[in-house]
Backbone as a ProteinNet text record, in pm:
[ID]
protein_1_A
[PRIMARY]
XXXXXXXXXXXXXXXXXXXXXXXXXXXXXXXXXXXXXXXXXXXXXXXXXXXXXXXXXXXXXXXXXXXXXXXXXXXXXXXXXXXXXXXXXXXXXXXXXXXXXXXXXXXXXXXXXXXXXXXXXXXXXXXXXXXXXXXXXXXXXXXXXXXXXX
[TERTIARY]
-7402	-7409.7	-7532.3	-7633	-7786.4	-7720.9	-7648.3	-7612.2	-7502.2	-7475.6	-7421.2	-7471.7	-7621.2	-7707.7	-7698.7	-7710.4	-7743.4	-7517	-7482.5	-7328.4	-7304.7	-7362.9	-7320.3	-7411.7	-7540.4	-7572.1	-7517.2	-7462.3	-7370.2	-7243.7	-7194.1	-7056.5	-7104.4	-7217.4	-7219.9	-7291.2	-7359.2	-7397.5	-7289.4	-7184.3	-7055.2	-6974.9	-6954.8	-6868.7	-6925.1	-7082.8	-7141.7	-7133.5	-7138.1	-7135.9	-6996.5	-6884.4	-6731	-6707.4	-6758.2	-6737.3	-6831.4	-6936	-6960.8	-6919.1	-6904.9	-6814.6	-6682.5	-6581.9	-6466.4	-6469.8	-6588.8	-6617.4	-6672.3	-6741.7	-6810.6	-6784.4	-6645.8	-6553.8	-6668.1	-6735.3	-6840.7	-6799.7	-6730.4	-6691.6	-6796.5	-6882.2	-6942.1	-6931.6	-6823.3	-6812.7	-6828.2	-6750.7	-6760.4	-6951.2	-7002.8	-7158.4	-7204.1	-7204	-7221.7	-7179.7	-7074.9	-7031.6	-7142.5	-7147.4	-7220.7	-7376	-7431.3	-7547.2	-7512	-7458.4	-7400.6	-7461.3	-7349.3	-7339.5	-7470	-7569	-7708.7	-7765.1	-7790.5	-7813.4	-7828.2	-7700.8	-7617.1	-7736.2	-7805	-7916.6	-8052.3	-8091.1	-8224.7	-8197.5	-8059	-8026.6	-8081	-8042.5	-8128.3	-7970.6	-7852.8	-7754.9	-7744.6	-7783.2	-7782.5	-7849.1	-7936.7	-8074.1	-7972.8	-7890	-7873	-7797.9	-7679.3	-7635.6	-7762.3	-7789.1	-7918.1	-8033.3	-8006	-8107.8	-8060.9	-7917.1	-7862.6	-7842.6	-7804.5	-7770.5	-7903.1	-8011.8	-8147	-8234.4	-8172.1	-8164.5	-8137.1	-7998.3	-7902	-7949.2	-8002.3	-8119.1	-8221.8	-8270.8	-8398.4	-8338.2	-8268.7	-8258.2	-8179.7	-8133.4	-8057.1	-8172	-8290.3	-8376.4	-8494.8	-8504.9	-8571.8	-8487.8	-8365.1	-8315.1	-8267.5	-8292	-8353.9	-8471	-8567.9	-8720.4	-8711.8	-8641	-8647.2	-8586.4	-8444.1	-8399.9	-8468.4	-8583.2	-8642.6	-8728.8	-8781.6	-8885.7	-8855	-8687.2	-8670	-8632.2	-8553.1	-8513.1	-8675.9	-8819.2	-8947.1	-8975.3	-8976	-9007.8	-8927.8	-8810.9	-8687.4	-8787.5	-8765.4	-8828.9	-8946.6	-9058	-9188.3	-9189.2	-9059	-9019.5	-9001	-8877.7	-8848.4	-8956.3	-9025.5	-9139	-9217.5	-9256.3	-9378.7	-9319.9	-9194	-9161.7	-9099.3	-9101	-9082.6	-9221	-9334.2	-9476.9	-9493.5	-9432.1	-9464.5	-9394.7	-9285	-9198.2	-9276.4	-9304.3	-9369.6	-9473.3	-9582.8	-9709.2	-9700.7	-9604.1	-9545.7	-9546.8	-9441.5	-9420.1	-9525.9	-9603.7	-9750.3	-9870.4	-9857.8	-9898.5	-9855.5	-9737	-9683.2	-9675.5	-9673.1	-9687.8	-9868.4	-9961.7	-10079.5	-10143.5	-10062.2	-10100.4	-10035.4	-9897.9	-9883.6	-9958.2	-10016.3	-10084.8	-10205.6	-10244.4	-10346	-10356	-10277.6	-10231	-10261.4	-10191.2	-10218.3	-10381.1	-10481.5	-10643.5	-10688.4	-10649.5	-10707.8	-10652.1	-10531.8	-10548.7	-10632.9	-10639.5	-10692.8	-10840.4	-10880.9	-11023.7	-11054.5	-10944.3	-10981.5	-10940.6	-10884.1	-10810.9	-10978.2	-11058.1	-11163.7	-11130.5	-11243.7	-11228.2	-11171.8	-11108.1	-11070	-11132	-11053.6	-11178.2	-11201	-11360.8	-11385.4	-11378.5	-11360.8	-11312.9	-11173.6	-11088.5	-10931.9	-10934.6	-10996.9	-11008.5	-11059.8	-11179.2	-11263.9	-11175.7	-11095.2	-10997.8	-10864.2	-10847.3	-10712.8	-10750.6	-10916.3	-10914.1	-10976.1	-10966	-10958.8	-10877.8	-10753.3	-10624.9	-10568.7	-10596.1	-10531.2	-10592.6	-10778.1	-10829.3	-10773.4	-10746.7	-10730.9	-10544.1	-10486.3	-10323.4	-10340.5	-10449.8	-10490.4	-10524.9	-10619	-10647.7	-10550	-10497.8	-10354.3	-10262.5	-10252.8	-10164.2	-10217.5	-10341.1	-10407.9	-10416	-10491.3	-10464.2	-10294.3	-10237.7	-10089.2	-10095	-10145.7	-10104.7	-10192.2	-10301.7	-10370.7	-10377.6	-10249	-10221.4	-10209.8	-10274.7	-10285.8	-10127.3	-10108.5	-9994.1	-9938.6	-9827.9	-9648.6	-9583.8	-9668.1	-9590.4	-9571.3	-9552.4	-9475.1	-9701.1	-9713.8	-9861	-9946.5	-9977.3	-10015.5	-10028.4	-9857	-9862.7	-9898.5	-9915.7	-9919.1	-10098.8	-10148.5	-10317.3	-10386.7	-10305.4	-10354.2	-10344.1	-10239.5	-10221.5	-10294.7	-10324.8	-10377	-10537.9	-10605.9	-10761.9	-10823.2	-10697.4	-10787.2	-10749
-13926.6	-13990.5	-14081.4	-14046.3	-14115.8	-14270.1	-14295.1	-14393.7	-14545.9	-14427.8	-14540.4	-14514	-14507.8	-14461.8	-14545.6	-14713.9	-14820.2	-14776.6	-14802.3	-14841.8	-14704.4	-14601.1	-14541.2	-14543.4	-14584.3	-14667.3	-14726.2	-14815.5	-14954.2	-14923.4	-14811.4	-14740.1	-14682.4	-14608.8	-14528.3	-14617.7	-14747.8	-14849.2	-14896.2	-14975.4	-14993.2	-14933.3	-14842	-14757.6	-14720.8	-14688.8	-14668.4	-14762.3	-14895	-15047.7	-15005	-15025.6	-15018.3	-14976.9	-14798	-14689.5	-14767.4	-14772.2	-14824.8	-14959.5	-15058.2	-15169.9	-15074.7	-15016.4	-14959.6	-14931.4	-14787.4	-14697.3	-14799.2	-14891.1	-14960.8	-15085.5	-15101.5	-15225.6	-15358.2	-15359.4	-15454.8	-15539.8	-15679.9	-15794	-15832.2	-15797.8	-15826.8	-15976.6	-16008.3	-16145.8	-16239.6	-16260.5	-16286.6	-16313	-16200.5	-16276.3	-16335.4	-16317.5	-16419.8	-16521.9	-16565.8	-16720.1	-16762.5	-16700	-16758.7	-16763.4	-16667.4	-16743.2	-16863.9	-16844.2	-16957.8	-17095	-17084.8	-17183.3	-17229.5	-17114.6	-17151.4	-17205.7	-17172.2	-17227.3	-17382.8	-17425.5	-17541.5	-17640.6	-17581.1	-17678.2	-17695.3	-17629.2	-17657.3	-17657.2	-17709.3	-17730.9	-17702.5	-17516.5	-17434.2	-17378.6	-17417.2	-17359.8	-17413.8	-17526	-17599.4	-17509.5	-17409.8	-17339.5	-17217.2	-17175.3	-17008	-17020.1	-17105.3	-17101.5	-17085.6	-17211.5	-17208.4	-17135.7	-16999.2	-16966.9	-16785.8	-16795.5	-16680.4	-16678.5	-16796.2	-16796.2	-16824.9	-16849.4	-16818.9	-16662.8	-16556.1	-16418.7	-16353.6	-16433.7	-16378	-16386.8	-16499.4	-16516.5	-16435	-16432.2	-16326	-16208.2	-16108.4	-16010.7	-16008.2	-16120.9	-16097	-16118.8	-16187.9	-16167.3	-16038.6	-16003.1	-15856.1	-15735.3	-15757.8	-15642.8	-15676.2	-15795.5	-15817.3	-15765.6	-15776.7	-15754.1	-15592.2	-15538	-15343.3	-15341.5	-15436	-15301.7	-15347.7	-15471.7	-15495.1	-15371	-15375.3	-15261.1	-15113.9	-15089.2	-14966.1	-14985.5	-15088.4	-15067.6	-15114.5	-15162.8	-15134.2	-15005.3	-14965.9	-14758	-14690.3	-14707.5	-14694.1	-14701	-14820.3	-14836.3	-14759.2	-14759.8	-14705.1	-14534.1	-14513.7	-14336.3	-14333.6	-14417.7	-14422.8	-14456.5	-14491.4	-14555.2	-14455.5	-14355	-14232.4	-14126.3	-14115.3	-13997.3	-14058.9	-14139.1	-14188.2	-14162.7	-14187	-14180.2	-14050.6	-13944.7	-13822.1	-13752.2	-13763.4	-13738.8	-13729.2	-13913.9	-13969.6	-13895.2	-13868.4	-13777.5	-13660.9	-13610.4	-13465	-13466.5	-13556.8	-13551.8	-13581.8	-13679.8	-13719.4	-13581.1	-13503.2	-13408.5	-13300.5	-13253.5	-13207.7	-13213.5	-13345.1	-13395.8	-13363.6	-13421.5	-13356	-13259.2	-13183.4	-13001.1	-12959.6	-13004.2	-12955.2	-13009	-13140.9	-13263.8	-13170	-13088.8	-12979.8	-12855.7	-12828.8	-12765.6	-12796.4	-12899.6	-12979.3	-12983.9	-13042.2	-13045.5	-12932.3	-12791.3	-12728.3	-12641.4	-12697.7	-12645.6	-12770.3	-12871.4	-12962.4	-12903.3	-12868.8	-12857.5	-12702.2	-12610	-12512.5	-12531.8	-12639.2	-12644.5	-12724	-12677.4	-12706.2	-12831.3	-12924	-13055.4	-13170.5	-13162.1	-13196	-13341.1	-13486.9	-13592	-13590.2	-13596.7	-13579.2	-13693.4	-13837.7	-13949.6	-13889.2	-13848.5	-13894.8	-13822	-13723	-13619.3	-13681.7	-13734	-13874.9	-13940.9	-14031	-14145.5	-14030.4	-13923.3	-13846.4	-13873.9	-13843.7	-13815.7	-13921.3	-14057.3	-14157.5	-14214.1	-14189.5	-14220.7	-14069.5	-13969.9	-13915.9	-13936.4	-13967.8	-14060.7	-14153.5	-14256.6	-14389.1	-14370.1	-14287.4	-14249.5	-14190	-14103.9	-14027.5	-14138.1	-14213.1	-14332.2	-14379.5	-14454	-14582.3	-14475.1	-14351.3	-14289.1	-14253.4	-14174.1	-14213.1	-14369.4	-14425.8	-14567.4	-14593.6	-14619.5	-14632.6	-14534.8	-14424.4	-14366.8	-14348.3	-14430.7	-14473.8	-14628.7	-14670.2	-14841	-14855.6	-14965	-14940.5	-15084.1	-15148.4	-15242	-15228.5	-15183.2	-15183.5	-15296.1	-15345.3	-15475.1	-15501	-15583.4	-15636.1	-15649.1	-15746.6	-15773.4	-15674.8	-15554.4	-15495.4	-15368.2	-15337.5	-15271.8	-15254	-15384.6	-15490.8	-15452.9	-15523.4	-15528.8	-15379.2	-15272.9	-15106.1	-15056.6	-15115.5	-15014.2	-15144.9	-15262.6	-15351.7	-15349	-15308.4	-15275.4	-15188	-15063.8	-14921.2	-14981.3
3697.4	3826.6	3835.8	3774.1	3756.1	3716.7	3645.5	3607.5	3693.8	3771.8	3919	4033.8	4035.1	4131.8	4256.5	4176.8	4299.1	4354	4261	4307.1	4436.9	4376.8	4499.1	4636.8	4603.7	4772.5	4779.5	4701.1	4777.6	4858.8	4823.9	4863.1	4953.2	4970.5	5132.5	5198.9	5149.7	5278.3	5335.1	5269.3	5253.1	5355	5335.7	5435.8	5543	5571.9	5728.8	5781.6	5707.4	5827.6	5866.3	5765	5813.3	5913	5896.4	5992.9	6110	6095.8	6280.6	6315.1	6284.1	6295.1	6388.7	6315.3	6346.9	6496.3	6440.6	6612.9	6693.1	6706	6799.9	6843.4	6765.8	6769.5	6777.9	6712.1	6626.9	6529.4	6559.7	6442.2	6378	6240	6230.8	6127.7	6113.3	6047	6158.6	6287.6	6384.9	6402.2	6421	6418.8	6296.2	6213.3	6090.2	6068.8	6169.4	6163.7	6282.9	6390.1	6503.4	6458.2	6393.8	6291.5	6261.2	6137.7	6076.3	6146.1	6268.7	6357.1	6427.3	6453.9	6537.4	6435.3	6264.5	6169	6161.3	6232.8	6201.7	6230.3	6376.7	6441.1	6386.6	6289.9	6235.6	6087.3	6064.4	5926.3	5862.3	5847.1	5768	5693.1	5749	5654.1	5524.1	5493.5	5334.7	5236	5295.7	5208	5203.5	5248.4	5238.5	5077.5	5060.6	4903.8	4767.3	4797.2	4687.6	4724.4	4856.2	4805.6	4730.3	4803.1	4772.4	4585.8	4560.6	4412.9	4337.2	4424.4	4329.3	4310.8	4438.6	4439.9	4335.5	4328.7	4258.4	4109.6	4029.4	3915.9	3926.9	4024.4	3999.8	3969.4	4081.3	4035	3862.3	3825.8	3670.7	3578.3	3616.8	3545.8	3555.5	3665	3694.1	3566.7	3630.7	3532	3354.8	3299.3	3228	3177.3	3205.5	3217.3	3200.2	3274.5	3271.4	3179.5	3129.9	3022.2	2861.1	2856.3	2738	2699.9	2878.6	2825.6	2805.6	2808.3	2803.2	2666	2599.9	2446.8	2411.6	2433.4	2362.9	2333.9	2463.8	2467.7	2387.6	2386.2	2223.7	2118.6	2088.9	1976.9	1936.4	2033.7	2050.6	1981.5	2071.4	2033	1925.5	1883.2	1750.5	1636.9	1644.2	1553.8	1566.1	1650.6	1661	1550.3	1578.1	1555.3	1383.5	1347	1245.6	1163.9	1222.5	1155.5	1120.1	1254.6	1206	1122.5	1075.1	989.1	853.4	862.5	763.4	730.5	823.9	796.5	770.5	807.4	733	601.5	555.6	406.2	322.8	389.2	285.7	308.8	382.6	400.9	348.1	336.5	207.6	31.2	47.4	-97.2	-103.2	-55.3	-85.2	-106.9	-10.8	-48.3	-173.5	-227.2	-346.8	-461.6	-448.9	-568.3	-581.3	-443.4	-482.8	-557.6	-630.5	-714.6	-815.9	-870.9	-997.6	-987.2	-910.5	-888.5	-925.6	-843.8	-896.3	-1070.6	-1072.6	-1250.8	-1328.6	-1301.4	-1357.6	-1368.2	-1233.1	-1237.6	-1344.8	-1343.8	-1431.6	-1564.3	-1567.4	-1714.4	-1819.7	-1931.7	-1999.4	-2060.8	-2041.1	-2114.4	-2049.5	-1911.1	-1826.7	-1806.5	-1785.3	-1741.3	-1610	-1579.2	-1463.6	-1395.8	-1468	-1385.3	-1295.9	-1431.7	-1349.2	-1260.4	-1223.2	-1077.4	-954.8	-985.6	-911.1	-854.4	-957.3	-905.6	-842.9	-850	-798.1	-616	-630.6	-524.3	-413.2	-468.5	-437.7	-359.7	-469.8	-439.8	-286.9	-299.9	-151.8	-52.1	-109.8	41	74.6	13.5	70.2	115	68.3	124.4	266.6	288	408.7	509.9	496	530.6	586	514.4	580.1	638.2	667.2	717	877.4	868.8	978.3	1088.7	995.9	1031.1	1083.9	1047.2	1125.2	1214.6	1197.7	1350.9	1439.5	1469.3	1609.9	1587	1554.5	1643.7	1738.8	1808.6	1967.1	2002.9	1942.1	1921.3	1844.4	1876.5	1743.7	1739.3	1639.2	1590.4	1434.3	1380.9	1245.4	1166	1235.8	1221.8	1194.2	1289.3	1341.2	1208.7	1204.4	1107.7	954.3	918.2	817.9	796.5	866.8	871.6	884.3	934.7	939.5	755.6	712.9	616.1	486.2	515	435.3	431.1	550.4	573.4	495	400.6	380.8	227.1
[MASK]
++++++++++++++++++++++++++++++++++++++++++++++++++++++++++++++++++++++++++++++++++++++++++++++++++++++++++++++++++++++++++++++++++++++++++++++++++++++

């Protein structure tokens, strides 16, 4: 029902004019011509078309405008929960790569560079993962320059 929210004000505005029109034997087209008609004298009726059909643009551009920003917030959701997914798995994969570290580190003779550079490499993965996830703008750019900085 959320979804024909306005339509059903329109239906019970709709029908209370009817209904008192009816009971109160109230023509109300009848006064809307006699507007109309008082209109006629300060030739203000030329303005009601163009201004009704410039209403009529706004509100198509208002609701425009809401439903961009509801498929942004889409997206927005979609893109969070995409990171965290993402940060899961790189968070996973690291805790097991820690495994391998520490047999490395007990295994004798071991190079102590390639441990150095191991752990280079899960900083700077930790890094750009972090980094993507306190972007303050979700954009193409945005995302681009977070994970290109570290």
């Amino acid at each position: 029902m959320n979804n024909y929210k306005l339509t059903s004000i329109g239906l019970i505005l709709s029908t209370t004019i009817y209904l008192v029109c009816v009971i109160f034997d109230f023509d109300l087209f009848e006064k809307l011509v006699v507007l109309l008609a008082n209109l006629e004298k300060f030739e203000l009726d030329e303005i009601i078309i163009p201004l009704f059909i410039f209403l009529i643009f706004i509100s198509l551009d208002k609701r425009k405008h809401v439903k961009d920003i509801e498929l942004e917030n889409e997206k927005l959701k979609i893109y969070k929960a995409m990171l965290s997914s993402s940060h899961h798995i790189i968070n996973n994969f690291i805790y097991q790569m820690d495994i391998f570290k520490h047999t490395a580190d007990d295994t004798p003779g071991f190079d102590a560079k390639i441990l150095a550079f191991y752990e280079d490499i899960i900083d700077n993965a930790s890094n750009q993962i972090n980094s993507l996830s306190n972007l303050s703008t979700i954009d193409e750019f945005s995302i681009r320059a977070s994970v290109m900085m570290n």
